[in-house]
C-alpha positions as CSV (number, residue, x, y, z in Angstrom):
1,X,0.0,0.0,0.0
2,X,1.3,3.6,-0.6
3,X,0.0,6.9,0.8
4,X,0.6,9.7,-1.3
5,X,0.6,13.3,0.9
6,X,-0.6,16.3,-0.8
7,X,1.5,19.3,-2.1
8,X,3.1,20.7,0.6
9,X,2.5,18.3,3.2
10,X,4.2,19.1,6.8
11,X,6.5,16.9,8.3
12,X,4.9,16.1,11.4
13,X,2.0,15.2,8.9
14,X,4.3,12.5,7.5
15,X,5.6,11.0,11.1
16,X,1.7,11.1,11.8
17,X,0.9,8.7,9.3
18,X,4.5,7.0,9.7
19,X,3.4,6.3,13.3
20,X,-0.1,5.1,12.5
21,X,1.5,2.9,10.1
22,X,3.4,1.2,12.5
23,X,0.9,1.0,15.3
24,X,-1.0,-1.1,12.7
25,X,2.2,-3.4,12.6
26,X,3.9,-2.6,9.6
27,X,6.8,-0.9,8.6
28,X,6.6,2.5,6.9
29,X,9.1,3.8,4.3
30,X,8.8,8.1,3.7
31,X,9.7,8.5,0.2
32,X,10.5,12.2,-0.8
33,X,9.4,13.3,-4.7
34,X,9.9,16.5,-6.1
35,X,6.1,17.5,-6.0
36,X,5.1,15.1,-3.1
37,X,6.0,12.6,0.0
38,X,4.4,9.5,-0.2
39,X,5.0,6.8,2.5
40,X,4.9,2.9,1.3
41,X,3.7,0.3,4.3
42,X,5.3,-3.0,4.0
43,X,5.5,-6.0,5.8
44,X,1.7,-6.9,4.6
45,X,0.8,-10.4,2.7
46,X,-2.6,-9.3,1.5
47,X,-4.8,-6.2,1.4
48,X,-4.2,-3.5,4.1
49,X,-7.7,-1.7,5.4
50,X,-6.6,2.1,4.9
51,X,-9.7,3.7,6.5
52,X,-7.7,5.1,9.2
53,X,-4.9,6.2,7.9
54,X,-7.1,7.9,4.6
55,X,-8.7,10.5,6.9
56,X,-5.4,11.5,8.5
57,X,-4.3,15.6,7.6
58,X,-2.1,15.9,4.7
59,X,-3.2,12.5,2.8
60,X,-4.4,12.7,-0.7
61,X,-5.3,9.1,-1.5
62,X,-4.3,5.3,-0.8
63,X,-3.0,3.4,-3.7
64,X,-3.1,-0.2,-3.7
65,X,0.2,-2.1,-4.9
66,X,-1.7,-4.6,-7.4
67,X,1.5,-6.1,-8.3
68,X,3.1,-9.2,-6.8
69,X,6.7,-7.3,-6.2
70,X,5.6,-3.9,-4.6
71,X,8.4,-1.2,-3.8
72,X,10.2,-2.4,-7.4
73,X,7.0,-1.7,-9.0
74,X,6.2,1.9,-11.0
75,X,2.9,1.9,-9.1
76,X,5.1,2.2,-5.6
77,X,7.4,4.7,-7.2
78,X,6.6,6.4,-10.7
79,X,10.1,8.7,-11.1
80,X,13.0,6.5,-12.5
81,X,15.4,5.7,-9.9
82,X,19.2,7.1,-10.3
83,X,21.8,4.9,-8.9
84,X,24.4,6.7,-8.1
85,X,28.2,5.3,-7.8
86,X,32.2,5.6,-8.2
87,X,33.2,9.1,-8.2
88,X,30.2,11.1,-9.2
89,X,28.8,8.8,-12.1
90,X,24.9,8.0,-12.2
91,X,22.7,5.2,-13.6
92,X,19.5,5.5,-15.3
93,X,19.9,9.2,-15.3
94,X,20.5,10.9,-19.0
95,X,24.1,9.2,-19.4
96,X,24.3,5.9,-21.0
97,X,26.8,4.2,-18.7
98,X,28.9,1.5,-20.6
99,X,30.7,-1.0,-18.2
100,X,33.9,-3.2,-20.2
101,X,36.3,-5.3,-19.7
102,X,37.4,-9.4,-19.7
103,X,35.2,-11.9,-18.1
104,X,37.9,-12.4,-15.5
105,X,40.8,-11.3,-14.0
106,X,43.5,-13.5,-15.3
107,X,46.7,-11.9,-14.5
108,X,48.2,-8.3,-13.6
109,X,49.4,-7.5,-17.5
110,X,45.9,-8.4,-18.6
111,X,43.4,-6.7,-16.5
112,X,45.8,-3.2,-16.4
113,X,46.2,-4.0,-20.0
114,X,42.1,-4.2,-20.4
115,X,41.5,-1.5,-18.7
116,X,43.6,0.7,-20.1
117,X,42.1,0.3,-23.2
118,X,37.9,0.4,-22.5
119,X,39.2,3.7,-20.6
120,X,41.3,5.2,-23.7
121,X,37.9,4.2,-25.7
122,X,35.5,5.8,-23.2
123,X,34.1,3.6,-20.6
124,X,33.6,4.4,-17.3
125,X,33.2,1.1,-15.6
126,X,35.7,-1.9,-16.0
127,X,33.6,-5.0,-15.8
128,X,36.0,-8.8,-14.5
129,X,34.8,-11.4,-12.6
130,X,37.6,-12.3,-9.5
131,X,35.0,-15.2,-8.8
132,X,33.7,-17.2,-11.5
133,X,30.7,-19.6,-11.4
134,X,31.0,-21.8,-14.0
135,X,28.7,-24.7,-15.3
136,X,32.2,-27.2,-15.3
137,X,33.8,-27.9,-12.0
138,X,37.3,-28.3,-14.2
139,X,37.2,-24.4,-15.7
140,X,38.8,-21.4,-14.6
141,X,37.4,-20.3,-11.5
142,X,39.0,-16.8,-11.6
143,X,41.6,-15.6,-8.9
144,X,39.7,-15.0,-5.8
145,X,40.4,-12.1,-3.5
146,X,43.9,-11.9,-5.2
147,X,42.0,-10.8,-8.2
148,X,40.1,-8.5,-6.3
149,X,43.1,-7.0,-5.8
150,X,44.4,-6.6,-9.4
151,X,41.2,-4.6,-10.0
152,X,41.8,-2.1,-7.1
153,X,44.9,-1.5,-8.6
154,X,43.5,-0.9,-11.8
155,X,40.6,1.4,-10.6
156,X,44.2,3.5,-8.8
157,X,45.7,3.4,-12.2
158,X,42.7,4.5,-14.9
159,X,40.0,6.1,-12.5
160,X,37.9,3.5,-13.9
161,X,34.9,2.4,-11.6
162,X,34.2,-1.7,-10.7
163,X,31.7,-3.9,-11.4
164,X,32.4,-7.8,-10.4
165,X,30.2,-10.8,-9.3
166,X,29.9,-12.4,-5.8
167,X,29.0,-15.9,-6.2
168,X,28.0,-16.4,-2.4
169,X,26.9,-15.1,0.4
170,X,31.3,-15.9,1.6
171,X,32.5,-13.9,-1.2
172,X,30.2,-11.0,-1.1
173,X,31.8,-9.2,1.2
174,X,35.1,-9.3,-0.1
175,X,34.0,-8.0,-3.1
176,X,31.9,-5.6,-1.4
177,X,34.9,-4.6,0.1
178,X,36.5,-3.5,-3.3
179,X,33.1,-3.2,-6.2
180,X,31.4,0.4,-6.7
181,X,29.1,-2.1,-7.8
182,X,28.5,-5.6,-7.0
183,X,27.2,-8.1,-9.3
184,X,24.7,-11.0,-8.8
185,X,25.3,-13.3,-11.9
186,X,22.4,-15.0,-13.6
187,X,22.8,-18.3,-12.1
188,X,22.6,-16.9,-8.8
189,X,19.3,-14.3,-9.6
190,X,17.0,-16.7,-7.3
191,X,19.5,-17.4,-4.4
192,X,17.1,-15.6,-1.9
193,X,19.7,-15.6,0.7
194,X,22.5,-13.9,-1.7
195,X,19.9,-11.3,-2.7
196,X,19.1,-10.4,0.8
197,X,22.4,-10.3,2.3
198,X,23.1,-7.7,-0.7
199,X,20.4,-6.0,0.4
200,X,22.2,-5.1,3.4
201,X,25.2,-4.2,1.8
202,X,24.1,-0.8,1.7
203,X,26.0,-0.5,-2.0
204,X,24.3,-0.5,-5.7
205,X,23.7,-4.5,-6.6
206,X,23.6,-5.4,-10.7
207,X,21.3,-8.0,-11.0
208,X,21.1,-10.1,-14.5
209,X,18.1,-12.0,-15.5
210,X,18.2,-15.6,-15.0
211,X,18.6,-18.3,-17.9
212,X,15.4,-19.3,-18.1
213,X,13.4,-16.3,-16.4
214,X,11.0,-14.7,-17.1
215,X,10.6,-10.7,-16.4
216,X,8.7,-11.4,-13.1
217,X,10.8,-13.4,-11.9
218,X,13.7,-11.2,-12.6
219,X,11.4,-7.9,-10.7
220,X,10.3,-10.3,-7.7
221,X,14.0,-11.1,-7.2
222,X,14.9,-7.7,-7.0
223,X,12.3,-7.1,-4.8
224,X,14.6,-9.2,-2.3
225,X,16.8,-7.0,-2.2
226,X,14.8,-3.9,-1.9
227,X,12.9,-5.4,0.8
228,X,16.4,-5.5,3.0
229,X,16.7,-1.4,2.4
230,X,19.0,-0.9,-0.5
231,X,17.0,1.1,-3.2
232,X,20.1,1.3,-5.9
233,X,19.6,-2.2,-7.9
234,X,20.5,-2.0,-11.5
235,X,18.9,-4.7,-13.7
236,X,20.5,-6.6,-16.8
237,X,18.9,-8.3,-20.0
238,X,21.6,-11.0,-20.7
239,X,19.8,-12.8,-23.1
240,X,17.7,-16.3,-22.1
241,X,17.8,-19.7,-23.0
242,X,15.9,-20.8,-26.6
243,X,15.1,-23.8,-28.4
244,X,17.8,-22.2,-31.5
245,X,21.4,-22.8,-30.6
246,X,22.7,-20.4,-33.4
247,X,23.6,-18.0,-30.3
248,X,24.6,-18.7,-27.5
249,X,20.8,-16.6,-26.0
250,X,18.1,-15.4,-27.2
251,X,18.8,-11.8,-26.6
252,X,15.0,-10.4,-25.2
253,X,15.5,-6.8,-26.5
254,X,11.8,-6.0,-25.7
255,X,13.1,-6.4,-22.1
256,X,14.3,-3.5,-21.9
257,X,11.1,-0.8,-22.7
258,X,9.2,-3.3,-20.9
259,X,10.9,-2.8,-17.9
260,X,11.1,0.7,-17.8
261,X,7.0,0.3,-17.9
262,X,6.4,-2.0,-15.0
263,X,9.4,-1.2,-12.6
264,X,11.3,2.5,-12.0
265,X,14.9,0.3,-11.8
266,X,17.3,1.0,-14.5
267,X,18.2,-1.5,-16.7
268,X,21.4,-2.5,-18.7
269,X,22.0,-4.6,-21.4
270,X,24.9,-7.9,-22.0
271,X,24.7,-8.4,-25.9
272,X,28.2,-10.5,-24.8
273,X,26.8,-13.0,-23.2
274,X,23.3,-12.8,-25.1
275,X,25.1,-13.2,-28.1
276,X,28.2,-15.7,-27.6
277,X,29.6,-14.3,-30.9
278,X,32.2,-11.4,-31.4
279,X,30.5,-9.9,-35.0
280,X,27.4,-10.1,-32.8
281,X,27.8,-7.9,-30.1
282,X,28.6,-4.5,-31.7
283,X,24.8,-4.6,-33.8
284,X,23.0,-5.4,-30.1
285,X,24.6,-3.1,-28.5
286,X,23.6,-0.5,-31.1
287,X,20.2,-2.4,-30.5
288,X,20.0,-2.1,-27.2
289,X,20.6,1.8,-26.6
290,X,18.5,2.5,-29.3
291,X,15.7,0.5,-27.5
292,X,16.4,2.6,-24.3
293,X,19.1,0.7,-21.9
294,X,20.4,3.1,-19.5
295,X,23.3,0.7,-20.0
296,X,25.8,-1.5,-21.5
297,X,27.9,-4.5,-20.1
298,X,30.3,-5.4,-22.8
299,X,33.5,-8.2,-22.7
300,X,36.2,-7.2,-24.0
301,X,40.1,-8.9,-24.3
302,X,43.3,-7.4,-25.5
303,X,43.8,-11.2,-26.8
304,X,40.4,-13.3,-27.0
305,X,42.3,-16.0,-28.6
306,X,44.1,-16.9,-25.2
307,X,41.6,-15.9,-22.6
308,X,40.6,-18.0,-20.1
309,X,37.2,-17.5,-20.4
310,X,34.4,-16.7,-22.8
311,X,37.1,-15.4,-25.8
312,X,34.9,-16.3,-28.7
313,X,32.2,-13.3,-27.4
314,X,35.2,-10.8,-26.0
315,X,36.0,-7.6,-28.5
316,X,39.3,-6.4,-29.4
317,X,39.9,-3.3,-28.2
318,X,40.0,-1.9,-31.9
319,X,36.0,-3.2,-32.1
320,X,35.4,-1.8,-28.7
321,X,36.5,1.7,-29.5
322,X,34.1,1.3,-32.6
323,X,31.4,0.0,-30.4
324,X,31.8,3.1,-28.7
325,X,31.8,5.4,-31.1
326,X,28.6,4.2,-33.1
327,X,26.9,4.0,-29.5
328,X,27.7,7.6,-28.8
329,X,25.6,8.5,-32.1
330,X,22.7,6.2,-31.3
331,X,22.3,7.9,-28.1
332,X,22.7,11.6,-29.2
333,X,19.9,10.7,-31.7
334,X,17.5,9.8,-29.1
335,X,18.8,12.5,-26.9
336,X,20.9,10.8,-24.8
337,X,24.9,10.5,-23.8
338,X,27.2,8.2,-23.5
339,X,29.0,9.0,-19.8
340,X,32.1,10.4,-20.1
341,X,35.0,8.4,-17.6
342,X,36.1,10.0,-14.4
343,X,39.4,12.1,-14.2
344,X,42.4,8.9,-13.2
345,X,42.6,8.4,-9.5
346,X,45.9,8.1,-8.8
């Protein structure tokens, strides 16, 4: 339930209804807007009577969450949600924030050596998994927490911002320790107690879309983590499993303006991993800010030939500075940017 104030509603209004809310037994969240304060109850498995908070001073109406996942929903929140991270950057502002880099963090020559070049080509994000969940118990794990700190010296070095995956609720807080951002992968989207633990983190989660889910299930596992108290989660379209194995996904482009219509949660786009195929990714990326993503996620290898990992879908950096530039004038024709990288941290 959500109980919008009017224009210009005091604040002892707001605590009025705040402490109504939680003589009823619920939990009340205030959520400043620029025209109003509304205050979303939660804690509640079914209706909520609203009778006595409706006739409180300074309510306008009681809205009724009709949706299964409520405070990820546009009904709970209609203004887009703005992650904010690194130093000073934004997601799902008017920026188009492009995250790059290998799959993992191999070695000290080749993540310096990545990042180096998505910054030189305009990223602002450089995107390695330290811990790597893969489907064979014999491939390259990644590094660990030694490759955590490969990437810190990397983010010293190029100013670039860090996105990397924790696989379990043990390595989250290492790589919270060291991520701007912290990624939970798509095998782990429904591991409840991942997402809630994250939730706690207090730090902006990206969460990519399962292999086989479907949008709901990718907002009601959100909802996890918004229900701990952490408000900047990021959502990624990665592509799901199909019945055509001539890529490697089915890359769901509709995801993306679908989203932005049910939920006020950014979302970014993988055409790497949706893909599977170099040639591939360049066109869905194009795609993908054209169709509105308020991001990108993109793999990308100095030498794909010898990565460890996922090398047939990783960019040169030559085809990732053209991925860059063709992106820049996709956005500026639908009047958006592509974010510029922060000034080297050194």
């Amino acid at each position: 339930m959500l109980v919008v104030m009017r224009h210009g509603a005091t604040a002892d209004q707001v605590q009025r209804v705040v402490a109504i809310i939680e003589e009823m037994g619920y939990e009340a969240r205030p959520m400043p807007g620029k025209q109003r304060t509304s205050v979303g109850l939660v804690g509640n498995d079914g209706r909520v009577d609203g009778s006595r908070i409706a006739s409180l001073p300074g309510v306008q109406e009681i809205l009724h969450v009709t949706k299964p996942y409520k405070q990820v929903s546009r009904e709970w929140k209609g203004e887009a949600t703005v992650v904010p991270f690194g130093d000073g950057l934004r997601l799902g502002a008017q920026e188009v924030v492009v995250m790059a880099g290998p799959c993992s963090v191999e070695n000290e020559h080749q993540i310096l050596a990545a990042a180096r070049a998505v910054h030189e080509a305009g990223a602002t994000v450089l995107r390695a998994g330290a811990y790597k969940p893969r489907t064979s118990p014999y491939s390259f794990q990644g590094l660990g927490e030694p490759g955590l700190r490969l990437l810190d010296r990397a983010r010293r070095e190029t100013g670039l911002a860090i996105v990397t995956e924790a696989i379990d609720a043990e390595s989250l807080d290492a790589v919270a320790e060291v991520a701007d951002i912290v990624q939970i992968g798509a095998r782990n989207m429904q591991n409840f107690s991942l997402l809630r633990k994250a939730g706690r983190l207090g730090k902006p989660v990206l969460l990519k879309r399962g292999l086989s889910a479907t949008i709901q299930e990718l907002l009601l596992s959100a909802e996890y983590i918004l229900a701990e108290g952490n408000p900047h989660v990021i959502l990624c379209e990665r592509g799901v499993r199909s019945y055509d194995s001539a890529t490697r996904n089915m890359f769901d482009l509709s995801a993306i303006p679908l989203v932005h219509q049910l939920s006020h949660l950014p979302i970014i786009a993988d055409p790497s991993h949706a893909t599977g195929q170099r040639d591939m990714v360049i066109p869905m990326a194009r795609a993908a800010v054209a169709a509105g993503a308020d991001g990108l996620l993109v793999e990308v290898h100095a030498n794909p030939d010898h990565a460890l990992s996922d090398g047939a879908q990783s960019l040169f950096p030559r085809q990732f500075a053209t991925l860059m530039e063709e992106t820049r004038s996709i956005a500026r024709a639908i009047g958006r940017e592509i974010a510029e990288p922060a000034v080297a941290r050194r």
